[in-house]
N, C-alpha and C positions, 0 to 999 in steps of 0.2 A: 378426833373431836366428836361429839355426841350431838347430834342435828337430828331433824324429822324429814318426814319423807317428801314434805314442799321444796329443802334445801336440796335434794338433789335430783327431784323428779322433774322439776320443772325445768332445767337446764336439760335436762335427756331428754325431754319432749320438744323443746326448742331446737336443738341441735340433733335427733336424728340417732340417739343411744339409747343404750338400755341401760339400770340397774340394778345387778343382781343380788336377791334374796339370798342368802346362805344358811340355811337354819345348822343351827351349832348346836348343838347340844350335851358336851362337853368343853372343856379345858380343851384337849386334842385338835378339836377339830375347830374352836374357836383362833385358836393359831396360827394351824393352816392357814384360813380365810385370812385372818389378818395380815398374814405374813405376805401372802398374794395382794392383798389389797395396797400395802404401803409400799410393795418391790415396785408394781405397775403402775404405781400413783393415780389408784380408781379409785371413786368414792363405793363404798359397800353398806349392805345392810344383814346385820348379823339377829340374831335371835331363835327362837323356835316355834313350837305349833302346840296348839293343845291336846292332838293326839300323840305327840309326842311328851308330854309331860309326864307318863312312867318311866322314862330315861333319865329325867333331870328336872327334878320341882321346880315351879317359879322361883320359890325362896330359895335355893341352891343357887340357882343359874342367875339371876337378876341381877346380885353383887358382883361375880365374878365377871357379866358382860357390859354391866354398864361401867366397871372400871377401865377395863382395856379397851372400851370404845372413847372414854377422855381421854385416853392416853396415848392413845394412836393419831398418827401425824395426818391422818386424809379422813374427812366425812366416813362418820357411821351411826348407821339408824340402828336403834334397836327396836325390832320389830316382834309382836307378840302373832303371831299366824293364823287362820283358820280359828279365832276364837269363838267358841260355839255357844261357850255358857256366860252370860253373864257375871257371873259369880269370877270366875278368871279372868275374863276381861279388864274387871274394874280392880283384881291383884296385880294384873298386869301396870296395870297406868299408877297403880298406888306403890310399888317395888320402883318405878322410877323407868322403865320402857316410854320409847319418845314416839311410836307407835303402836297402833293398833289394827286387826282385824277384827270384824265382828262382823261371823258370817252367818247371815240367816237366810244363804240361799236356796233352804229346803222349805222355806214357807212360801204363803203365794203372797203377789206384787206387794199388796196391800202390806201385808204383813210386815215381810222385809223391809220396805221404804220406812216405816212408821220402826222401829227396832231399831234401823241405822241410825234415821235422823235423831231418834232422842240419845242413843249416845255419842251422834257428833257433836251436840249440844254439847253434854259432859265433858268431852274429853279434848275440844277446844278450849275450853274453859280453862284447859291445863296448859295447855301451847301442845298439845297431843295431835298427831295425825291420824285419819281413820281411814282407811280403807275397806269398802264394803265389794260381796261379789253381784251381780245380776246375771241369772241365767243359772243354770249348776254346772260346775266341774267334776264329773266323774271319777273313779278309782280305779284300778287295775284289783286283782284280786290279791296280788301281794302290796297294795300299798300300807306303805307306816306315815304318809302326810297327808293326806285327806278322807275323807268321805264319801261316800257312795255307794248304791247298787249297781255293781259291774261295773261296766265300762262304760254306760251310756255318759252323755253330756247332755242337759237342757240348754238348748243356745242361749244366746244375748239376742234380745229384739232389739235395733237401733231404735226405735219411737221409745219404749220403755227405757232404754239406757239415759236418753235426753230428759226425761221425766223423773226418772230416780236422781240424776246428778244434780237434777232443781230445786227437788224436793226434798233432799238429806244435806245435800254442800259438802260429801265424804272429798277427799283428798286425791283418791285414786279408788279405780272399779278394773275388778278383774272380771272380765269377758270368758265367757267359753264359747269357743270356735274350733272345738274338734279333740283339744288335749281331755287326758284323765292323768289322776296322779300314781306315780309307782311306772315302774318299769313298764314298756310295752312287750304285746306278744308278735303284734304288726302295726308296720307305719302308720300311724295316726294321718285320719285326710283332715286338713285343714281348710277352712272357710275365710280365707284370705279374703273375697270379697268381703262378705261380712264386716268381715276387723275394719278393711277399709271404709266402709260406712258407717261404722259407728264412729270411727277417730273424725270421720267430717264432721258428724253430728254434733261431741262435744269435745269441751276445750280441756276434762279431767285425765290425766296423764293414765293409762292403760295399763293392766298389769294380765300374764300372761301366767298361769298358774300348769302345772303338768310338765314343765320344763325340760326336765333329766330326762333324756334319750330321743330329743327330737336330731333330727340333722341340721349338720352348720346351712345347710340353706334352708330350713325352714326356722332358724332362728333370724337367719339372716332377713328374709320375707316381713314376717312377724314384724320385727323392729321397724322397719321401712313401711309396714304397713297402718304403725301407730302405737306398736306396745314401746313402754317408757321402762318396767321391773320385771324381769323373770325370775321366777321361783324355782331355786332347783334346792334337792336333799340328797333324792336316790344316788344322782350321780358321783356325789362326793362322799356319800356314806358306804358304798362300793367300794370305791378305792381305798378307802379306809381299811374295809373289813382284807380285800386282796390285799396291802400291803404287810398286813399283818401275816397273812397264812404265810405269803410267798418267801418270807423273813424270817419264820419262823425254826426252829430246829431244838431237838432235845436239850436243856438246861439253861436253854433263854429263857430271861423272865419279861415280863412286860415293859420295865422297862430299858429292854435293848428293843421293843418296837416300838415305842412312841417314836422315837425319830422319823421312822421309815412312816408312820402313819400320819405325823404333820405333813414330811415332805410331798406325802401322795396327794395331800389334800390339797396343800399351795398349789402342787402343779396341776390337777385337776380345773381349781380355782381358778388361775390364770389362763389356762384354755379359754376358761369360758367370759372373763373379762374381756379376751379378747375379741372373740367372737360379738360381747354386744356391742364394744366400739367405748367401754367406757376408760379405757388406759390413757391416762394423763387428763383426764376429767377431773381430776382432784383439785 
């Protein structure tokens, strides 16, 4: 069924879970994820990112996820990611996405506060959900989902986090306390305290963006320490690409590996369901 991200953030904040982001960006890997999401009976949220959009247009991708998100037995948000430009943003909500991102976390306070709020104005108007970031989340130099110079992160200040979530009313704010996106070269230090001060401060469900390649206890931490969505790509789009090579052999075509590369992805998927606690949340 097709819900936004109040329908299943706020019970993962309530109760001490997470829900994880899957950006799909294909048929393949939309499967996967689904297939994980209704075996585990987790609520999920499917979609992609704008820097990912040379993979898989809005107009490509929209029909074919907002179909098999009605049509699936447990909660699924379709979520537009990392929306940078306006201009996509507003195809995103107009293609029929029950979510959004609209991140202007490279501008200053002012800036961004004033960007989110007027289109959380918009895209409430829709029954749309917005998620905005405060602070910046970094890149790795191979990421394919976010933005950045290097690796740095601009933190989240908790005074600012309480002030942005007064002043825009977004639905959920993704914090950076230490992640970047794309694979690491080394462990990422986390500012756990942090997290934990800004989740006292407000009552907006947290989202944890840099996901793929932390360890199960720092996801573990994270969630206990207030994040409600984790964002992960890399990691399921790895297993994707390994299950293909490891499958592959002279006179196979593609498709003798779609199989092997949904299955990589469920199971990937389901790890990581597991891990936020959200199996039988549905």
């Amino acid at each position: 069924m097709l819900v936004n991200l109040n329908d299943v953030l706020l019970d993962a904040k309530r109760n001490k879970y997470a829900v994880g982001l899957f950006n799909t960006i294909n048929l393949e890997m939309a499967r996967g994820v689904l297939s994980a999401a209704e075996e585990m009976r987790s609520p999920v949220i499917i979609g992609t990112a704008e820097v990912l959009l040379p993979y898989g247009g809005l107009r490509e991708l929209a029909p074919l996820l907002k179909d098999m998100a009605k049509r699936a037995s447990v909660p699924v948000v379709l979520h537009f990611d990392h929306g940078l430009t306006e201009e996509n943003v507003n195809l995103a909500m107009d293609l029929g996405f029950s979510s959004i991102m609209y991140d202007c976390s490279t501008l200053d306070f002012e800036g961004n506060q004033k960007a989110v709020a007027d289109m959380v104005k918009k895209a409430h108007s829709k029954g749309i959900t917005v998620e905005g970031e405060l602070g910046h989340v970094g890149a790795n130099s191979d990421s394919a989902e976010g933005s950045g110079e290097g690796d740095e992160s601009i933190y989240t200040e908790p005074d600012k986090a309480k002030a942005f979530v007064e002043n825009t009313n977004v639905d959920a704010l993704a914090v950076a306390i230490g992640t970047a996106h794309g694979a690491y070269k080394s462990a990422p230090k986390l500012d756990l305290k942090r997290l934990e001060e800004i989740a006292s401060t407000i009552s907006t469900p947290l989202v944890l963006h840099g996901g793929s390649g932390l360890s199960d206890e720092d996801f573990k931490n994270t969630i206990a320490g207030g994040i409600s969505k984790v964002n992960i790509f890399t990691d399921i789009n790895c297993a994707a690409s390994k299950a293909a090579y490891d499958n592959f052999q002279n006179g196979c075509g593609i498709t003798d590996l779609i199989p092997h590369i949904i299955e990589a992805i469920k199971l990937e998927t389901e790890k990581k369901m597991k891990l936020f606690g959200s199996v039988n949340k549905a």
